[in-house]
N, CA, C and O atoms as a GROMACS GRO file, in nm:
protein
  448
    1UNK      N    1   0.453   0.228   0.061
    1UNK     CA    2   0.426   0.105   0.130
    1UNK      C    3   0.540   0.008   0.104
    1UNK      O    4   0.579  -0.023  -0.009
    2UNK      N    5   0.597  -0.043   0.236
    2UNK     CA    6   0.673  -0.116   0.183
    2UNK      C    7   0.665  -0.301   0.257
    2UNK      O    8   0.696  -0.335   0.372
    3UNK      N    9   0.622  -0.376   0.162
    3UNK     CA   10   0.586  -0.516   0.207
    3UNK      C   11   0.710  -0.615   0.254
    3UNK      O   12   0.816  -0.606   0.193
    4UNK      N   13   0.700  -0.689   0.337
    4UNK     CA   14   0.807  -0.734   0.407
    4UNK      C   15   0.766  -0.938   0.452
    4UNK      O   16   0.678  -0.981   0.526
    5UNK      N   17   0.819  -0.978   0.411
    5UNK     CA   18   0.818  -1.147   0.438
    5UNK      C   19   0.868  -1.182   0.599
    5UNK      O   20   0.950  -1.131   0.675
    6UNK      N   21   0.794  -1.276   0.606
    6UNK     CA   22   0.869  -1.327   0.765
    6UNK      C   23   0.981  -1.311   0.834
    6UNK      O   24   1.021  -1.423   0.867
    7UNK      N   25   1.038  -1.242   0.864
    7UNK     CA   26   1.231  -1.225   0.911
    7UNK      C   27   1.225  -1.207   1.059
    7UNK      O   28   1.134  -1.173   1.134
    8UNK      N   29   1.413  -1.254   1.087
    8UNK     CA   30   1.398  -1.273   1.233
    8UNK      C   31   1.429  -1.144   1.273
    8UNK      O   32   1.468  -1.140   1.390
    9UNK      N   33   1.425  -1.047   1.222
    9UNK     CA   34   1.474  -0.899   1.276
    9UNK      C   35   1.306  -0.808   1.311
    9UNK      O   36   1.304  -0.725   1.401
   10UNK      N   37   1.208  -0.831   1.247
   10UNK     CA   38   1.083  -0.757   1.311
   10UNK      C   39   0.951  -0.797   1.256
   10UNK      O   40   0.926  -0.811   1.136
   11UNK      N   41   0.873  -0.814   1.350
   11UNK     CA   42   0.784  -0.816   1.329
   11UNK      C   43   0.661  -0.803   1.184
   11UNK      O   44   0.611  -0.893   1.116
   12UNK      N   45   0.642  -0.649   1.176
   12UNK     CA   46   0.590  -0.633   1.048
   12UNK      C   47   0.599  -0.719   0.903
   12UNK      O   48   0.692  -0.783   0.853
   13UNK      N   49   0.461  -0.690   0.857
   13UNK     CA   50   0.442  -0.749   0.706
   13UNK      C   51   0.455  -0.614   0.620
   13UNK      O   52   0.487  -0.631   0.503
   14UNK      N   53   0.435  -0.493   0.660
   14UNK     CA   54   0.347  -0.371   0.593
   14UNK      C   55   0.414  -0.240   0.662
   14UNK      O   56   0.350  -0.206   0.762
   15UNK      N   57   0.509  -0.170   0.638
   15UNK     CA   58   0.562  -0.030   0.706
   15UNK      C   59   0.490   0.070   0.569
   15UNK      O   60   0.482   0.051   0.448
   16UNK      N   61   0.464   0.136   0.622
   16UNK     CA   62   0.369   0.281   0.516
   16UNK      C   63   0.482   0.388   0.560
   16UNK      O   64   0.502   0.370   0.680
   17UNK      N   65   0.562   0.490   0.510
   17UNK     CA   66   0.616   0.581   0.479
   17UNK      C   67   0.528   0.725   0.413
   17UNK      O   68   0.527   0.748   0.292
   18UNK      N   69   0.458   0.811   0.514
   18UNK     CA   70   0.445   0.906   0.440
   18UNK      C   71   0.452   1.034   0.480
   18UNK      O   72   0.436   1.083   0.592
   19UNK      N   73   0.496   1.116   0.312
   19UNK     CA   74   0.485   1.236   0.386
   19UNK      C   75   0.404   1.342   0.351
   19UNK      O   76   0.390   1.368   0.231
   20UNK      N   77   0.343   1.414   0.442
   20UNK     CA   78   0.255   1.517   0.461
   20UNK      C   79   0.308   1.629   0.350
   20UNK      O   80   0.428   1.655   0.357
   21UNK      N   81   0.252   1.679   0.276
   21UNK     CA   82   0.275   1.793   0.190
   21UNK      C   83   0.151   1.894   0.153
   21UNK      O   84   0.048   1.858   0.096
   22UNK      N   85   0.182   2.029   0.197
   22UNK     CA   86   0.064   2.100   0.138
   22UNK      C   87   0.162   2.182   0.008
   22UNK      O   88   0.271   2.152  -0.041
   23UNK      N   89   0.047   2.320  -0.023
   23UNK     CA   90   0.081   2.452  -0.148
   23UNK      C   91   0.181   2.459  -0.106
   23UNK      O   92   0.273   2.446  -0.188
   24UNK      N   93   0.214   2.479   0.026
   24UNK     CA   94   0.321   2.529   0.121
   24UNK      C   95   0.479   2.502   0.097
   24UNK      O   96   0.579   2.573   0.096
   25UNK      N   97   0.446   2.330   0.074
   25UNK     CA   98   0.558   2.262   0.080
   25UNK      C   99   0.587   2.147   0.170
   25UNK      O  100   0.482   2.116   0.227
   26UNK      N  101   0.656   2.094   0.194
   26UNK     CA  102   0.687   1.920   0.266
   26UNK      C  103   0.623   2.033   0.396
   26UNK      O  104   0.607   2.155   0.397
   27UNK      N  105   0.596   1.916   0.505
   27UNK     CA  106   0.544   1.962   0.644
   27UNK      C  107   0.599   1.882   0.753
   27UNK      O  108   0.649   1.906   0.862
   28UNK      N  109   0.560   1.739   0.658
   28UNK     CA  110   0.619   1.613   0.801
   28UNK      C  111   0.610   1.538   0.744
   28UNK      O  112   0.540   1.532   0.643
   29UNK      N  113   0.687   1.446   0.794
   29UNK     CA  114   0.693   1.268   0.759
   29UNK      C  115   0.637   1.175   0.909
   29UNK      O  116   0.667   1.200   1.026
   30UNK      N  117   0.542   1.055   0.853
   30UNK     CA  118   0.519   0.959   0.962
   30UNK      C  119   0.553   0.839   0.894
   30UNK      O  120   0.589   0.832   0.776
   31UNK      N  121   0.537   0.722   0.994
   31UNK     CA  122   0.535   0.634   0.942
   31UNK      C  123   0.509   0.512   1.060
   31UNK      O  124   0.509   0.536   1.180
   32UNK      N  125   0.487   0.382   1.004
   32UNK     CA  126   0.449   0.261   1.070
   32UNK      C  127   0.567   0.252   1.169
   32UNK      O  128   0.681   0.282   1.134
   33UNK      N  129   0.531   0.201   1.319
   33UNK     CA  130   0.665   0.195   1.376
   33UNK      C  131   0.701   0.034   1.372
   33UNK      O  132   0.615  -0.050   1.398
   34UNK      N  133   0.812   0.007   1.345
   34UNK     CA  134   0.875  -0.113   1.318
   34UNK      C  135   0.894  -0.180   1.453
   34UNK      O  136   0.960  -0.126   1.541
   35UNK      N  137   0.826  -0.316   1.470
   35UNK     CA  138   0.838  -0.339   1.591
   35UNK      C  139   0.908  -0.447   1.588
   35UNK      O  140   0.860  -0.549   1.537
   36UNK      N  141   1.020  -0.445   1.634
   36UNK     CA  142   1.169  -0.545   1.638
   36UNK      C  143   1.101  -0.620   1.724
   36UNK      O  144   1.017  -0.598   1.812
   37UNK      N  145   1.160  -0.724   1.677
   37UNK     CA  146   1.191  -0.870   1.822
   37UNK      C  147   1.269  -0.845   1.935
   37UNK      O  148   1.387  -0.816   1.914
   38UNK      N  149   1.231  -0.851   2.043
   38UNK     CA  150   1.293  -0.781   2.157
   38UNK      C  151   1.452  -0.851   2.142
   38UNK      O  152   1.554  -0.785   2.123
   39UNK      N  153   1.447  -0.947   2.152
   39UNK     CA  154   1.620  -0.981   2.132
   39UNK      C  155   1.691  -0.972   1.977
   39UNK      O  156   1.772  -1.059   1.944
   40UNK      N  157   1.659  -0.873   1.896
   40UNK     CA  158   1.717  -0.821   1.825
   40UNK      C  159   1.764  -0.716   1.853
   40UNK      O  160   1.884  -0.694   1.863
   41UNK      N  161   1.644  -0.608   1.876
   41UNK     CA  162   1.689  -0.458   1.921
   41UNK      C  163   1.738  -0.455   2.029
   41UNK      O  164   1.824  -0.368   2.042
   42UNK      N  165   1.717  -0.522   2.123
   42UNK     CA  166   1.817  -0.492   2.303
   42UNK      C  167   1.887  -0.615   2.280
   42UNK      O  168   1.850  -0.699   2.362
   43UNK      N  169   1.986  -0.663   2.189
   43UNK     CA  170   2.044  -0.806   2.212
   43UNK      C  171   2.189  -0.713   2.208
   43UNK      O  172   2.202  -0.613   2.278
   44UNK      N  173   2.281  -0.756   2.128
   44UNK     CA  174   2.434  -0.736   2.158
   44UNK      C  175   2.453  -0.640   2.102
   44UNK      O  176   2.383  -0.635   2.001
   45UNK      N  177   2.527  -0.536   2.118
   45UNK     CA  178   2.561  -0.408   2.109
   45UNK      C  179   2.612  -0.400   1.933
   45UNK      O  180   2.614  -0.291   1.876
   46UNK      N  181   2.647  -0.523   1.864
   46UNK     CA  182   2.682  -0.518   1.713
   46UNK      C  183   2.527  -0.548   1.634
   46UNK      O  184   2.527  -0.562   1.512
   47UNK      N  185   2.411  -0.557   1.704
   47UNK     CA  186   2.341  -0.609   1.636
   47UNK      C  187   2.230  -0.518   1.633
   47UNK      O  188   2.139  -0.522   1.550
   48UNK      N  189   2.245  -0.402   1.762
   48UNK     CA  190   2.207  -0.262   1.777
   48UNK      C  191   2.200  -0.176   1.644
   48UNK      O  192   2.290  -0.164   1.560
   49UNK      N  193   2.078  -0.122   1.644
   49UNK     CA  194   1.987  -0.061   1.550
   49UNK      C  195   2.157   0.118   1.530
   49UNK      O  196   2.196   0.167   1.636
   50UNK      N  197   2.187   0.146   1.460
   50UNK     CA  198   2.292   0.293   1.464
   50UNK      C  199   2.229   0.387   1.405
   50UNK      O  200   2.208   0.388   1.283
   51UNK      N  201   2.186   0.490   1.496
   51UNK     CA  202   2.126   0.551   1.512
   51UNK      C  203   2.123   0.711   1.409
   51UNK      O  204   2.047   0.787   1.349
   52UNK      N  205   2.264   0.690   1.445
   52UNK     CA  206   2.386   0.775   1.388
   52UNK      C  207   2.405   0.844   1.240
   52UNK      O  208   2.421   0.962   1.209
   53UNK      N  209   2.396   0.706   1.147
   53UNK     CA  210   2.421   0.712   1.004
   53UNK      C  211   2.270   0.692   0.927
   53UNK      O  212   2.176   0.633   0.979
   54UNK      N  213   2.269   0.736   0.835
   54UNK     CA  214   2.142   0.730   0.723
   54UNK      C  215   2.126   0.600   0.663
   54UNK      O  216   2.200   0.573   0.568
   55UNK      N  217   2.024   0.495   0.710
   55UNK     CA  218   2.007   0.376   0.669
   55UNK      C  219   1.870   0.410   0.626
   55UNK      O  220   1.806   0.513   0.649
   56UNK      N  221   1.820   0.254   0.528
   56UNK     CA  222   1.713   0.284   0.549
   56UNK      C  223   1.575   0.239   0.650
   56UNK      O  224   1.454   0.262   0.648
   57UNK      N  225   1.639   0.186   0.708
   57UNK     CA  226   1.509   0.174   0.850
   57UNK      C  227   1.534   0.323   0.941
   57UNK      O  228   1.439   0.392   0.979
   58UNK      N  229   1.669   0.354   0.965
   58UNK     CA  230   1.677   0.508   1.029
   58UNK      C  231   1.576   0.625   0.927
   58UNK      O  232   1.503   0.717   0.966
   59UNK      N  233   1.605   0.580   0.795
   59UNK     CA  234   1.496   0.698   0.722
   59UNK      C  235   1.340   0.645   0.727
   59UNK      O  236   1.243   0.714   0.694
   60UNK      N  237   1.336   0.544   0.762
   60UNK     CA  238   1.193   0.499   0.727
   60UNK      C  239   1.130   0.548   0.846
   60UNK      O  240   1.029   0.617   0.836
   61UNK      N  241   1.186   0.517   0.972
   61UNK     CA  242   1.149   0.542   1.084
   61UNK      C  243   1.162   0.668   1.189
   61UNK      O  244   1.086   0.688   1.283
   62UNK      N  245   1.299   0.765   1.145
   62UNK     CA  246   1.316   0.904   1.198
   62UNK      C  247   1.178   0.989   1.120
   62UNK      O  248   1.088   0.951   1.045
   63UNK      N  249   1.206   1.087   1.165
   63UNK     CA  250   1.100   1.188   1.069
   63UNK      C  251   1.198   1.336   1.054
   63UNK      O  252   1.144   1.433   1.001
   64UNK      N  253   1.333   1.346   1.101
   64UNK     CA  254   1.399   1.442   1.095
   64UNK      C  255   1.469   1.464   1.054
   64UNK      O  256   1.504   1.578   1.087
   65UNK      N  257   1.564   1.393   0.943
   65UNK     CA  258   1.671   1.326   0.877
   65UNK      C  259   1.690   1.411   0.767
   65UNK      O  260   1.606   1.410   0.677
   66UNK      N  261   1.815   1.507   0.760
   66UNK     CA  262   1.828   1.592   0.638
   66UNK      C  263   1.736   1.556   0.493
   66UNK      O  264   1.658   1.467   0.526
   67UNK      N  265   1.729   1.568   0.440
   67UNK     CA  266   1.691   1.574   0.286
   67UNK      C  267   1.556   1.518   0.282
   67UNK      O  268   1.529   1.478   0.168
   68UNK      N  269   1.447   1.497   0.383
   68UNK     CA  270   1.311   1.443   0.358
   68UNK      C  271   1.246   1.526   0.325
   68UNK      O  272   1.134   1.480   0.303
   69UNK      N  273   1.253   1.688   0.296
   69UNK     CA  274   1.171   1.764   0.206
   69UNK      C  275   1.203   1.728   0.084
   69UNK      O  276   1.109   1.723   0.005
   70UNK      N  277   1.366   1.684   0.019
   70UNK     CA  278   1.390   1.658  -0.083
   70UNK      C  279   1.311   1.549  -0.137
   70UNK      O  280   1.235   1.578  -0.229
   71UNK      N  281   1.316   1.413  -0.090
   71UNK     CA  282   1.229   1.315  -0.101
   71UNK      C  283   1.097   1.332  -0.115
   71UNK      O  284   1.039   1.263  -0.198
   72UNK      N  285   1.015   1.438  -0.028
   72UNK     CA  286   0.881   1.470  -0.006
   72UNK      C  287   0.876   1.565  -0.193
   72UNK      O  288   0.780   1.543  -0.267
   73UNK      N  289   0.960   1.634  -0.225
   73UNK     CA  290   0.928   1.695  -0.311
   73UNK      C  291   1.003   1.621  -0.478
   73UNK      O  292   1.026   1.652  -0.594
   74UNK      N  293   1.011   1.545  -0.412
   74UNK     CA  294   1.045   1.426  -0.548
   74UNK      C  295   0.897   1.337  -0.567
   74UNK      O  296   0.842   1.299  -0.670
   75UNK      N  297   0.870   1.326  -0.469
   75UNK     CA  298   0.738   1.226  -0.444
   75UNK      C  299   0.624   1.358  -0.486
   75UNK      O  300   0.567   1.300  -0.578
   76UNK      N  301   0.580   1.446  -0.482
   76UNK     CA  302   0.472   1.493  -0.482
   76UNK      C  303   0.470   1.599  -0.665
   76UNK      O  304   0.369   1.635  -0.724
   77UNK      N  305   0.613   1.620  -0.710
   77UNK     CA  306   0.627   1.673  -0.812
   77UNK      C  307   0.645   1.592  -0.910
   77UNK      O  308   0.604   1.634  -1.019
   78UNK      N  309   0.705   1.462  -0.908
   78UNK     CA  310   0.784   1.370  -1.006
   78UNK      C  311   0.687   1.242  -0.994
   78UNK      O  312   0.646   1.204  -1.104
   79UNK      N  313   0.650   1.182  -0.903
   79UNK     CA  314   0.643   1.080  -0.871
   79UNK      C  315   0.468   1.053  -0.914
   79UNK      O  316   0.420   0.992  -1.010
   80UNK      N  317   0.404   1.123  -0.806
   80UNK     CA  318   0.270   1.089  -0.808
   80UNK      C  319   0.156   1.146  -0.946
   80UNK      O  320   0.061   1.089  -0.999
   81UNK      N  321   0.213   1.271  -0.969
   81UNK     CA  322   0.130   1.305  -1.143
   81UNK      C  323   0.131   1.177  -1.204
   81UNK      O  324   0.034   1.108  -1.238
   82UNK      N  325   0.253   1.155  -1.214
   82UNK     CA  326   0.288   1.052  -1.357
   82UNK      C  327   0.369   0.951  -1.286
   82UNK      O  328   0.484   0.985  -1.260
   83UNK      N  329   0.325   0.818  -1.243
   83UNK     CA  330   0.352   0.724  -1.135
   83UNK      C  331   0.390   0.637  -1.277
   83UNK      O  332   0.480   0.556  -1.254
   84UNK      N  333   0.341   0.634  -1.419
   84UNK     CA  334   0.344   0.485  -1.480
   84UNK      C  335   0.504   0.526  -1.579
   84UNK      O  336   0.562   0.444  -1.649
   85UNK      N  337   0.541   0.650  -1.562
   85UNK     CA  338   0.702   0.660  -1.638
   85UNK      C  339   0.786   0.567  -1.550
   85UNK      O  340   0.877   0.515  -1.616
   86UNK      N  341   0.783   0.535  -1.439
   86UNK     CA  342   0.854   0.409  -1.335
   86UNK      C  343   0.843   0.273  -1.400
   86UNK      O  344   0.931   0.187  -1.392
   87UNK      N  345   0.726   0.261  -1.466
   87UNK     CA  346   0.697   0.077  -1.523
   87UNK      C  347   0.725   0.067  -1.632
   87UNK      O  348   0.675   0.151  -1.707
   88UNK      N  349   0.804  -0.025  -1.686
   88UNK     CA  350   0.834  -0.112  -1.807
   88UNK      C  351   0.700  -0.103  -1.843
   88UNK      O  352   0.601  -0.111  -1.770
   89UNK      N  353   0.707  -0.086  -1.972
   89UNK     CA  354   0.603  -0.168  -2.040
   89UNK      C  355   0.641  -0.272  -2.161
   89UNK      O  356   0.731  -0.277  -2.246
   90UNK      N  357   0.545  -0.340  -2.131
   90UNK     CA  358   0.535  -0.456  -2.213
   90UNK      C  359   0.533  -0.444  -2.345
   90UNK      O  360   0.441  -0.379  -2.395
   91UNK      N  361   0.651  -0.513  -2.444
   91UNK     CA  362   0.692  -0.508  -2.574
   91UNK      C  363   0.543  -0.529  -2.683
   91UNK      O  364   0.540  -0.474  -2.793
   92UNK      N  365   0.445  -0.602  -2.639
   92UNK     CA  366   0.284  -0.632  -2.688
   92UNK      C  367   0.266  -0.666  -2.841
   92UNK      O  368   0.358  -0.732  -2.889
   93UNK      N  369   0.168  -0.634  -2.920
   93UNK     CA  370   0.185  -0.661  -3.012
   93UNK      C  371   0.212  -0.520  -3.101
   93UNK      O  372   0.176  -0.506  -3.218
   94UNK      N  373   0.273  -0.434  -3.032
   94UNK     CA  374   0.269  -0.314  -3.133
   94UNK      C  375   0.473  -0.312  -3.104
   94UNK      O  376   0.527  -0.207  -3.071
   95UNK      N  377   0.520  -0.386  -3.116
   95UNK     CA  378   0.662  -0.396  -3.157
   95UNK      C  379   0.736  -0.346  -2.947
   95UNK      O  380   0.703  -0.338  -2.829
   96UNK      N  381   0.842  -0.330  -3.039
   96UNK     CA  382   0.942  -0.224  -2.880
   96UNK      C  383   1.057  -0.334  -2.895
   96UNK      O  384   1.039  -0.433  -2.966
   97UNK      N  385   1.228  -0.304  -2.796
   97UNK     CA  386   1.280  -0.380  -2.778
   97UNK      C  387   1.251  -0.514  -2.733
   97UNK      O  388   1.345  -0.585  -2.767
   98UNK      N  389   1.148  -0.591  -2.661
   98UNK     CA  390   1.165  -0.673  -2.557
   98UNK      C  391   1.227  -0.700  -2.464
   98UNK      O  392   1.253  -0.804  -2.404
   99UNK      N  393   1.255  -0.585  -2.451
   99UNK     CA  394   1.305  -0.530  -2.308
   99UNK      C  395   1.260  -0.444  -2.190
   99UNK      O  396   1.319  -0.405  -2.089
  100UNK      N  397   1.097  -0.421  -2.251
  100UNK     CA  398   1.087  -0.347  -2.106
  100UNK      C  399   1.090  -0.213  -2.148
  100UNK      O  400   1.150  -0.140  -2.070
  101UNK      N  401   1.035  -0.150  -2.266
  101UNK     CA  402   1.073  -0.003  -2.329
  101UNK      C  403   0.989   0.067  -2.213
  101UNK      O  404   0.873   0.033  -2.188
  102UNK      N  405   1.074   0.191  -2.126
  102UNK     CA  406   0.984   0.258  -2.095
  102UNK      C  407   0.880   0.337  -2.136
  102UNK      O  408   0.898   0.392  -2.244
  103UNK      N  409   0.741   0.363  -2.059
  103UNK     CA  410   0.646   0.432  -2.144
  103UNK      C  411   0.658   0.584  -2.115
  103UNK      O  412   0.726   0.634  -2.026
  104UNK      N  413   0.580   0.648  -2.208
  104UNK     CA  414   0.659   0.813  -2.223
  104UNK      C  415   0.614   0.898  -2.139
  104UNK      O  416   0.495   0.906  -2.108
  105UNK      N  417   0.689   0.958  -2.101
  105UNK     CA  418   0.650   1.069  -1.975
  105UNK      C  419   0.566   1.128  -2.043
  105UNK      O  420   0.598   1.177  -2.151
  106UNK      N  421   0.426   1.138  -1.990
  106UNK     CA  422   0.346   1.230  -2.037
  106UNK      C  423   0.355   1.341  -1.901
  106UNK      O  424   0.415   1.329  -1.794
  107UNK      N  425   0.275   1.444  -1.950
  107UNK     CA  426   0.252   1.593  -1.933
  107UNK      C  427   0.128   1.557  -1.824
  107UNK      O  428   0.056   1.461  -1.851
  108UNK      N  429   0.106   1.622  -1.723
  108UNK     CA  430  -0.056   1.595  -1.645
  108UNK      C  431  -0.115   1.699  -1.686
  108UNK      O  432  -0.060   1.801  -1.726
  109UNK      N  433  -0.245   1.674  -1.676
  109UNK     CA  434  -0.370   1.720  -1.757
  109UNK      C  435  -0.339   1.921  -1.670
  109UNK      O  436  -0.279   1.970  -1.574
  110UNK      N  437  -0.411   1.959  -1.763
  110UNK     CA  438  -0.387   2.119  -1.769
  110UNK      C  439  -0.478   2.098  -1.625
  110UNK      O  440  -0.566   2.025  -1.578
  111UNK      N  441  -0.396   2.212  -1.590
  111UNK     CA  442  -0.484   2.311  -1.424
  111UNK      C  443  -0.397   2.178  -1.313
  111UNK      O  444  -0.428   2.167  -1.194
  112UNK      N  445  -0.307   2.103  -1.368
  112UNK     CA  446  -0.288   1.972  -1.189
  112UNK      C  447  -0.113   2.073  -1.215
  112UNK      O  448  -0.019   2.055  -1.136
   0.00000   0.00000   0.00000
């Protein structure tokens, strides 16, 4: 999910990115379609969406774009077991740098 503030380029508050994965492996990617301000997307040819190169509104919004099994299988092996190795945690009262020590990759529970 990715949250978005008022801007003069589109519409949306909320684009969702996801991708479909079975046993199998990645399958497909969808996602929210981004609905530009008409005189952004059809305005002057420099201000035109490029279609061409790997951005990320082209990845958010293609579904065909080399390496989205890679992504799909970063997200479903790395990512979602163990989502809290991504967050700082808080130095608290049991010591740490005060900096934000990451917390420890744990292992997911036997049989996932």
């Amino acid at each position: 999910m990715f949250f978005f503030r008022s801007n003069p380029y589109f519409l949306n508050e909320l684009i969702i990115k996801q991708y479909d994965v079975s046993l199998a492996g990645y399958r497909a990617s969808s996602s929210t379609p981004i609905l530009w301000f008409w005189d952004y997307e059809r305005g002057a040819p420099s201000r035109r969406q490029d279609t061409s190169s790997v951005s990320f509104f082209n990845w958010l919004s293609k579904h065909t774009l080399p390496g989205s099994g890679k992504i799909a299988e970063i997200i479903s092996e790395d990512l979602w077991p163990n989502p809290l190795q991504y967050y700082p945690a808080d130095a608290g009262p049991r010591g740490g740098s005060g900096r934000g020590d990451l917390l420890e990759r744990r292992s997911p529970p036997a049989g996932h």
